[in-house]
N, C-alpha and C positions, 0 to 999 in steps of 0.2 A: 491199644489205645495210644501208645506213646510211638512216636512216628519216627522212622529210621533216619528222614531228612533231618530231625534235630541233634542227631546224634554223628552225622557228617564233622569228618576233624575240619578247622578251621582252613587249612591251608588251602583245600579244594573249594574257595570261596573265590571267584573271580577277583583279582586283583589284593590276595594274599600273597600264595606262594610258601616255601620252607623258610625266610627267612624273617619276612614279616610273621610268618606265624610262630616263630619261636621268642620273637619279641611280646607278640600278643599273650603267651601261656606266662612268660617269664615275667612280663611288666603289670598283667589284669588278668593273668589266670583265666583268661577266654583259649580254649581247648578245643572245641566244635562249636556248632550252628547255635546251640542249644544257649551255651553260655552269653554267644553276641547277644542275643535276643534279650537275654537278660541284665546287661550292662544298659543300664538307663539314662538317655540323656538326665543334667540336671538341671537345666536350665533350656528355654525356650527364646528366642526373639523374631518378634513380630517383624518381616520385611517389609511391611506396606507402610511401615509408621519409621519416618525420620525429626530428626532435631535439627533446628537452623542453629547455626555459631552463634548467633547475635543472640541465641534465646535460649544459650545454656543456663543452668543457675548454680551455685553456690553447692548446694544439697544434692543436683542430680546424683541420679542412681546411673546405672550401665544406659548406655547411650549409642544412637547408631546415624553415624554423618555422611554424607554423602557429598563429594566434591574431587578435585584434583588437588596432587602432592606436589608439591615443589622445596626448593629449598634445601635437599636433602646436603646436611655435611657432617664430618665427624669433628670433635671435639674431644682436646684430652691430649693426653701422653698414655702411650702403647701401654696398656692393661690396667688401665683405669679411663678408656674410652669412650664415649656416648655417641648416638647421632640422633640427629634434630632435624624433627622436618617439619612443612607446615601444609595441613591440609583447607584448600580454598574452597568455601560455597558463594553463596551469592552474595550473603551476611556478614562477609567474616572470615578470616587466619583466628585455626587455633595450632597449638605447638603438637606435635608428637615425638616421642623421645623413647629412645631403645638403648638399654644398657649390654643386651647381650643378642648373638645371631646378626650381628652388623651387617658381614658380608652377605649374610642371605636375603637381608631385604633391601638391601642396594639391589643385589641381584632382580629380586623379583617385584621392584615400584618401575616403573614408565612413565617418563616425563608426558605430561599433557593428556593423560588417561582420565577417565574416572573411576574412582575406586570410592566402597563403599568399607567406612571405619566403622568399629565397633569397640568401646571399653567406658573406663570409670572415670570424668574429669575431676582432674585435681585444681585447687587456685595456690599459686605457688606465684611468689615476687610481683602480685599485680596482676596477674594473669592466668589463664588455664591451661593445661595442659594435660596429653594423656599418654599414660606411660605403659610401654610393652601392648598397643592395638591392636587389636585383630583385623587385616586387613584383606580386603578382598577385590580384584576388577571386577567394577558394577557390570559388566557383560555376562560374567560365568556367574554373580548371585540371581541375576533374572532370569537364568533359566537353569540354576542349580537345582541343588535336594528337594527344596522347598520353596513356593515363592513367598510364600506366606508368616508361616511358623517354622522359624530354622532350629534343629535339635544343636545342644551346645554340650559334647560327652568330656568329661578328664581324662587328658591323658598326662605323659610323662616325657621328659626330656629325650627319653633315647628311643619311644614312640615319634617323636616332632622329628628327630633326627632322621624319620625314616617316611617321613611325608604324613604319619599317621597322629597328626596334630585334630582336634575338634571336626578339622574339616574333611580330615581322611577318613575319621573314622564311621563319620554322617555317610559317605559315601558307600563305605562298604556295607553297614546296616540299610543304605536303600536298596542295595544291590541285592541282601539279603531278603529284603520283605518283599520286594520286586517279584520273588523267588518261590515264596511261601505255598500259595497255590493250595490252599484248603488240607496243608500239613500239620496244621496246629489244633488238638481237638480239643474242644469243652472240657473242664474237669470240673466245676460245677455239676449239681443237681438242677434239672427243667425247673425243679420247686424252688431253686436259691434264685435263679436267674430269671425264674417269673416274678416270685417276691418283690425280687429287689430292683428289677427293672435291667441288668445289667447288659449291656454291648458281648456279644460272643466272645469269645477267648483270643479267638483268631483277628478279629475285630479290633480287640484293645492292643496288643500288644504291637500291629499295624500303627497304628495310632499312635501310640506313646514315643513312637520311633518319628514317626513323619506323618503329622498331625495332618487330616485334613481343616480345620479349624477350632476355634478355643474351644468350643461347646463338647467335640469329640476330645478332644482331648482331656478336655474333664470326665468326662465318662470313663477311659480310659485309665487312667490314674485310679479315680473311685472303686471302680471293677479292680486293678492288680492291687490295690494296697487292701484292701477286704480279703480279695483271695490267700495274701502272702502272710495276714492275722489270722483269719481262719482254721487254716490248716496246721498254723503254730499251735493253736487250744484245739482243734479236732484231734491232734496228734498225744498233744497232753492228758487230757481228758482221757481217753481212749488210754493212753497207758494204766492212768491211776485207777477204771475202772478196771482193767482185765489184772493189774496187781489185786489189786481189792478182790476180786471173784474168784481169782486163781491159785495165787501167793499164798500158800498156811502160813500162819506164825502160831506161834507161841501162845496158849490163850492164860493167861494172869488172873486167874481167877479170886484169887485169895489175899486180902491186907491184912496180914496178919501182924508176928511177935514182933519181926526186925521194926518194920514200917511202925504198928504204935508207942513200941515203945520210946520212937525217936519222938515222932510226933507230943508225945505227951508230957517226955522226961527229958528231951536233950534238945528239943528244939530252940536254938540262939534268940527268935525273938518273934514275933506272934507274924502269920501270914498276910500279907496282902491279897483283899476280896481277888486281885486279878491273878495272884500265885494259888489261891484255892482254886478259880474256876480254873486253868490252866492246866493243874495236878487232876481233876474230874476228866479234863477233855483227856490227857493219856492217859488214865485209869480206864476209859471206858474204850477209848483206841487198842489197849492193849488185852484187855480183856474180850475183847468181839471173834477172836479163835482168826482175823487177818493179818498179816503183817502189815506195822504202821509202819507209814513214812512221816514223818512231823519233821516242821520246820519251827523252832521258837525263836521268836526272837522277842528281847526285849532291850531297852535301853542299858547304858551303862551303870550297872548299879542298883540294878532293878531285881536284880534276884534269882538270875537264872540259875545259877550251878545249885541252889538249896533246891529249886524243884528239880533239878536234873540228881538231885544224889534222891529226893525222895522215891523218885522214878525206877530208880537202881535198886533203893530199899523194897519195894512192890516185885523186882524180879528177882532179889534174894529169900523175899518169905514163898517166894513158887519153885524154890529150891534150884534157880538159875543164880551163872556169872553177868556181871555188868562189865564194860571198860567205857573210859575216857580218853577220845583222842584229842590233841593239841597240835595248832600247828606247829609252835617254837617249845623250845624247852623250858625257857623263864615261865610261860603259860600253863605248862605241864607243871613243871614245880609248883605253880600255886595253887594248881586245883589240887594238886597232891596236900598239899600245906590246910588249905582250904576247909576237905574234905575230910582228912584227918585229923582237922581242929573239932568237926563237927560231930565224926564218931570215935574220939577219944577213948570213953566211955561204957563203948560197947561191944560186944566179943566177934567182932568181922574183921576180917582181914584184910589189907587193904596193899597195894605197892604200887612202885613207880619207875616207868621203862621208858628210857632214852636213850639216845643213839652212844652217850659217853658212858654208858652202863658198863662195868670190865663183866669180863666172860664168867668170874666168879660171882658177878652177883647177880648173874642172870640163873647162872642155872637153878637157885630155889624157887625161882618165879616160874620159869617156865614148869617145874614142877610141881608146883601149888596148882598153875594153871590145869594142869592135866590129868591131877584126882580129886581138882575142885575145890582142893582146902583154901585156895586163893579166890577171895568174894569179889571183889574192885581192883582192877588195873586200870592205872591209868598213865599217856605216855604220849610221846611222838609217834611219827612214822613210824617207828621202832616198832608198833603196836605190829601191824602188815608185814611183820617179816617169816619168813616160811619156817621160821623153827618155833612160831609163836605159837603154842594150838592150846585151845580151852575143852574144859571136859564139857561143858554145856553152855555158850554163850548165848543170854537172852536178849540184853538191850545193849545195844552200843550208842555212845554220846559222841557227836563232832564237833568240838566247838569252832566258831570260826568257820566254816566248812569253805567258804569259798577259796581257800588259801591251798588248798588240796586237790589236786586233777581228778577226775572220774575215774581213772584205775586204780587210783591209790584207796579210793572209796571203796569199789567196788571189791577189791582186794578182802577188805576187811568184813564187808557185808557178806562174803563168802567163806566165812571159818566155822560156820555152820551148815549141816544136810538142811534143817530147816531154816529160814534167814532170819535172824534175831531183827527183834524191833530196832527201828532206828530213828533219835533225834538228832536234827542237825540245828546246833545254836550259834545266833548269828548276835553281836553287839551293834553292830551296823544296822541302823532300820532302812529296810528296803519300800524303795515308794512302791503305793498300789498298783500302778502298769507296769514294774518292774516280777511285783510279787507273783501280776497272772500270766508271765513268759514264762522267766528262766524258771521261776519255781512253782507251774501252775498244777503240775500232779502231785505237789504235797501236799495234806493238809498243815492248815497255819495255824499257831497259837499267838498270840501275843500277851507280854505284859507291859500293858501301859499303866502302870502307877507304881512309884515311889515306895520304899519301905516308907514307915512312918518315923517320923523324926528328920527327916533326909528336907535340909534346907537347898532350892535350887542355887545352883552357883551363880553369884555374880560374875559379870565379862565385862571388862572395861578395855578399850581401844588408845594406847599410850604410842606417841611419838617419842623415838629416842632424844629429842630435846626434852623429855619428862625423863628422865634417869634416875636422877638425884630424888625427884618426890618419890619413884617406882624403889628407891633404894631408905627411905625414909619409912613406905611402908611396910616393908617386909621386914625391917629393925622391928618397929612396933607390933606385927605379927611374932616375930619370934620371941618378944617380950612378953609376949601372952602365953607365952610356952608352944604356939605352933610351929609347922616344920614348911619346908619352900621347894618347890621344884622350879627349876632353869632348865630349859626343852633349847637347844640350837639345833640348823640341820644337818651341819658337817660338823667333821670331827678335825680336818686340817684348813688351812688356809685354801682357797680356790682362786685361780688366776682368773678364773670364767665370770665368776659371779660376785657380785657386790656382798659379801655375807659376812655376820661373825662369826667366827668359827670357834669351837668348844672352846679350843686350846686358851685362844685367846681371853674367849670369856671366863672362865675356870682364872685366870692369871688377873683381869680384872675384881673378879666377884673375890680373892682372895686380898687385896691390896682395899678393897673397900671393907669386910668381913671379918678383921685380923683373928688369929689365935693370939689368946686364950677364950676371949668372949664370943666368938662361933667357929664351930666344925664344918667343914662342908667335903661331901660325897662326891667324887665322880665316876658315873659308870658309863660308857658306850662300848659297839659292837665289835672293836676289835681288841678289845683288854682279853684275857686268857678267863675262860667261866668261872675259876676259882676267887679271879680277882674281884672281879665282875661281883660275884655273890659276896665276898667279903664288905666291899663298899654299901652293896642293898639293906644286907645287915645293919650294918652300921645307924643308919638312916634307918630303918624298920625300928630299933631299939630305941632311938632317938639319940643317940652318943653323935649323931651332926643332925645340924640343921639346915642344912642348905643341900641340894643334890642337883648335882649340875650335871645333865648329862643328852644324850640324843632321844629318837624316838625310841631306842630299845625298850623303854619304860612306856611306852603307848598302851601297851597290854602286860597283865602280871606283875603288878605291883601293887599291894594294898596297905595305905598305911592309914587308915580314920585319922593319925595327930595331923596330916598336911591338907594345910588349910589353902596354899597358893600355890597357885600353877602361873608362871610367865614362859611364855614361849616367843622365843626373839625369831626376828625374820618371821613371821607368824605369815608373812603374804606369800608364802615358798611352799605354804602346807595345804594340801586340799582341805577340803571341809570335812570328812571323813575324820581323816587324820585332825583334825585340831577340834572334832568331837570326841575323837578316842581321849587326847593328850589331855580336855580338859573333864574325861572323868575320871583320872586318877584323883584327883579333890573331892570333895561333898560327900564323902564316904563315913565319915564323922557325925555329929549331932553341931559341931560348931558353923556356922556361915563361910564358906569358901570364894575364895576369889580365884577369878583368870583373867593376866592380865596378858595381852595381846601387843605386842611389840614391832611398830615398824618403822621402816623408814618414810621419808614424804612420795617418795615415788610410790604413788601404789597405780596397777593398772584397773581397766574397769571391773575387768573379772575380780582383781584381788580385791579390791573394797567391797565388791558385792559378797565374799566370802566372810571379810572381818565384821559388815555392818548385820550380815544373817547372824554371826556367832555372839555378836552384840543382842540383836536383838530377841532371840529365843536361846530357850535350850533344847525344848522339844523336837528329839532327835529324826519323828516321822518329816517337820516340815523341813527341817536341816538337810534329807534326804531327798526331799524333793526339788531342793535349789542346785543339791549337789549333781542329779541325773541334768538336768537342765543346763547347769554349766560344763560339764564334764561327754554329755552324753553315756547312754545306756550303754552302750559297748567296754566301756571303759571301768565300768564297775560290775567288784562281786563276780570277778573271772569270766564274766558271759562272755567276753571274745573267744578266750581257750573252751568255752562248751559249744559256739558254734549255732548256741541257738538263738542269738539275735543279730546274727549274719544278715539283715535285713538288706533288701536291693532298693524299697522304693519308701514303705511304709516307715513309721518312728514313731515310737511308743509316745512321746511325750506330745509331739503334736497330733497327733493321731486319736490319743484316749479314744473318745468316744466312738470311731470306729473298732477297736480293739475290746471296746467291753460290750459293741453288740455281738462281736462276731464271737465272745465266748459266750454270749448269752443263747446266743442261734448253736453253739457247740454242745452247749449243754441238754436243748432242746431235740436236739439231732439224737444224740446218744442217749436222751432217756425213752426216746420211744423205740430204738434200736441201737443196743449197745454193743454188737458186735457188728455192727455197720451190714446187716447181711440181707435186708431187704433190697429189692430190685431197683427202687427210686436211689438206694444210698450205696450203689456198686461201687458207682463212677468216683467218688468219696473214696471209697476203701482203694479203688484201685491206685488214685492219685497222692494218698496217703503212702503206698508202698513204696510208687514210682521218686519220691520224695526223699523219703528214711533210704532207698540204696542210692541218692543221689547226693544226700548231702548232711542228715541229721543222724545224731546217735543219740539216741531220750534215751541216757540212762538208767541203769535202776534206782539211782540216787542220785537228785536232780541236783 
């Protein structure tokens, strides 16, 4: 099925070569034939359609002129130099200006030629101009790549260096498809591609390269970006069914003595409808004789760790070990704190394993682990280490999971012959087209509701010219007996960036704040852990009230008495990040505040972050601004898993082809879930050809 022509190194491509093609693997990871094919243009421009000078506007978008250059000279003092030229139509001189490659387009403009311009006008002192053009002799565009639809691909500095700019690279992709010659086979089912109307494989991928018009070229597009969803939820699916059917786990039959007697006699404070359903969903997960894979997530504050210890308690009354992994230590320590607040009272053993652990206080744990008088561990990395072994590990807890590589994962899911259940708990809510990629062979729980009592946090948006009121309210908060957190992002001064830095503010908030009438905390990431933890204390007890410190408090720190969270430079912090930081607060029964700190410079992105954080708290829609600013790749580790390496397709604009094509996955797999009917070969084979080319669907997604 898979064609050897695709699989030609790149260099044997006419008008490569060994040194262009070492450029190609080193700059785009383009390798063989296979890879070009798959480097998509991103941009298309219409040849037929030009703009007159006289009838540019204000607002144009990318623009394409057609006329003669003249005028060209440089300007400046030797390395801070420009050239300026102006290109004539019938209409009209507009300017063009290059700050860099001088000599090479002196070189390559011809007086009294006509060349055909292409870029973004700017209006600058009165006038327009366009800066860094793409220019080309209207001779060689009339009978170039395309007359029509020109492909427009990225490349890189040391790619242009080597001719292999937009336009080199168009070249060598025709040169390629010029080539193809019925190499390229269907991976589609007759049944998807009749359904859905789709252009052959061969077809599109022609197309998307050097379009024969807009109409194909849409087809083209529609066809790869379905195929490259598709196979992402065929692949998934397909794992989580052959886990499910194949995988033993542990079957949990029994809630017995541990489990009620927490439930009835030591539980802290009555469940949320959405912590019962949730505790039902892994009851009945874990008891079905499969190993689960769940993914929980809830909001900050929402109650994840009391269902993740009740979880635990269900695999200690079926005579199994539980652990708790944590990415940081601070993290570790509170669930240790946490958990050990909660079974105080009752006869389990419980310990706590990190990496600062001395070798004497390892070794009772590891041997508690190993004749199973140790019930709960919980810890760092530390957990995965090869002298770690349990006598019968049932459930393992990740909190955080995306913080963690898939071997470190996988490490741990293997400390058992049989693989213990596993939940991976996430505080970060992941948007819905994120939820059916990177984590679509899990099952999901969610908790969305509040304990009861839990007032949403107020978020108000202060300019540093409000200081003095920002410093008026937090007197008056602490006069009520609450405690203050101060978030900055550095901890030294930065020659780079406009920010306060701790130091500074710690020496301010100390000269406004005096002893004897307030104490105040600081902790960040490079103090020594003892110290670190001495200061947390403090501020835990309530012996200060003020805690000035970095993000290291974003996670693992719980005080209910702190009522306010200010986070200075607050436009420096992703949305993520400044939903973590403001749910240290609300954790109380009193009204909390977050108050959001900037300067007047903010950019569009960053007001779009502080006016969301203003506006909601609910972390699902928070989530959704956050993939949309940031993009999918960029959260919840998906880049290091690989599996939203997407070439054409994007989750965010895309949805609705993404939830048919796992709706058609779904449907595919439940009438054939081992893909092994003759209509759904082509499927199975293309799913192979795939997972050895590029994907690794772990066992723990």
């Amino acid at each position: 099925m898979y064609s050897d022509f695709l699989d030609t190194a790149i260099e044997f491509l006419k008008g490569v070569g060994p040194k262009r093609a070492g450029l190609l693997k080193n700059e785009l990871g383009i390798f063989k034939f296979q890879d070009l094919l798959n480097y998509y243009p991103f941009r298309y421009i219409d040849r037929s359609k030009f703009t007159n000078v006289s009838n540019i506007q204000s607002d144009s978008a990318y623009i394409q002129l057609k006329g003669k250059i003249h005028g060209l000279k440089t300007i400046g003092k030797p390395g801070s130099q420009r050239l300026v030229g102006f290109l004539r139509d019938a209409t009209g001189d507009i300017e063009l200006v290059w700050f860099k490659g001088l000599k090479w387009v002196v070189d390559k403009i011809k007086p009294n030629e006509g060349y055909i311009v292409f870029g973004k006008p700017n209006y600058f002192n009165g006038k327009y101009n366009i800066v860094h053009p793409e220019i080309e002799p209207a001779s060689e565009a009339e009978k170039g790549v395309n007359a029509t639809l020109q492909p427009f691909y990225s490349s890189t500095e040391k790619l242009k260096a080597r001719g292999l700019d937009s336009r080199g690279i168009a070249k060598l992709t025709k040169t390629l498809v010029d080539k193809i010659n019925h190499n390229i086979d269907e991976t589609l089912s007759a049944e998807i591609v009749g359904q859905l109307k789709f252009i052959h494989r061969e077809k599109a991928i022609i197309n998307i390269h050097h379009p024969e018009n807009q109409d194909i070229l849409d087809k083209a597009i529609a066809r790869l970006k379905f195929e490259e969803l598709f196979f992402i939820q065929l692949a998934l699916l397909r794992h989580k069914y052959n886990r499910v059917q194949k995988i033993k786990g542990h079957s949990f039959t029994t809630v017995g003595k541990q489990f009620n007697d927490f439930f009835h006699n030591h539980l802290p404070f009555v469940l949320t409808d959405a912590q019962k359903r949730v505790i039902r969903e892994i009851r009945a997960n874990m008891g079905s004789g499969k190993q689960m894979n769940r993914l929980l997530q809830g909001d900050v504050g929402s109650g994840k760790t009391l269902v993740a210890l009740m979880c635990m308690l269900i695999a200690i009354d079926n005579g199994f070990q539980a652990c708790l992994m944590a990415p940081t230590e601070i993290l570790a320590q509170q669930h240790f704190k946490t958990i050990h607040r909660f079974l105080n009272e009752m006869p389990l053993s419980i310990s706590l394993l990190t990496g600062s652990k001395k070798s004497s206080e390892r070794k009772p744990i590891h041997e508690g682990l190993e004749n199973g008088g140790l019930n709960i561990l919980i810890g760092t990395h530390a957990l995965i280490e090869e002298k770690v072994k349990f006598k019968n590990l049932g459930l393992v807890v990740i909190d955080e999971q995306h913080r963690f590589g898939v071997e470190q994962r996988a490490r741990l899911w293997e400390k058992n012959k049989i693989p213990p259940h596993v939940l991976v708990m996430t505080a970060t809510p992941i948007p819905r087209t994120l939820a059916m990629t990177v984590y679509g062979d899990l099952d999901i729980s969610v908790i969305d509701e509040l304990p009861p009592g839990r007032k949403p946090v107020q978020t108000y948006h202060f300019y540093d010219s409000k200081r003095m009121q920002l410093f008026n309210f937090m007197k008056q908060k602490i006069a009520e007996g609450r405690q203050v957190y101060i978030v900055y992002p550095l901890i030294h001064e930065s020659e780079t960036l406009d920010l306060k830095d701790l130091m500074d503010g710690y020496d301010s908030i100390c000269r406004s704040f005096p002893l004897p009438d307030y104490a105040i905390s600081i902790v960040h990431g490079q103090m020594k852990p003892e110290a670190k933890e001495y200061e947390m204390q403090r501020f835990v007890k309530g012996e200060t009230q003020i805690m000035v410190a970095t993000t290291v408090i974003e996670v693992g720190v719980d005080v209910p008495n702190a009522s306010v969270m200010v986070i200075e430079n607050s436009e420096r912090f992703g949305l993520s990040q400044l939903h973590q930081l403001r749910g240290r607060v609300g954790r109380g029964a009193d009204q909390s505040f977050c108050i959001l700190m900037t300067s007047f410079k903010l950019t569009k992105e960053a007001r779009t972050r502080i006016e969301t954080m203003v506006r909601t708290t609910n972390g699902f829609e928070i989530a959704e601004v956050d993939m949309k600013l940031r993009g999918p790749g960029d959260m919840h580790g998906t880049r290091q898993s690989g599996v939203l390496d997407l070439q054409l397709a994007d989750i965010i604009r895309d949805e609705k082809i993404l939830k048919f094509a796992r709706n058609l996955a779904t449907e595919i797999l439940e009438d054939d879930p081992l893909l092994q009917k003759p209509k759904n070969t082509i499927l199975s084979e293309r799913l192979t050809q795939l997972q050895k080319q590029k994907y690794d669907w772990s066992r723990i997604s």
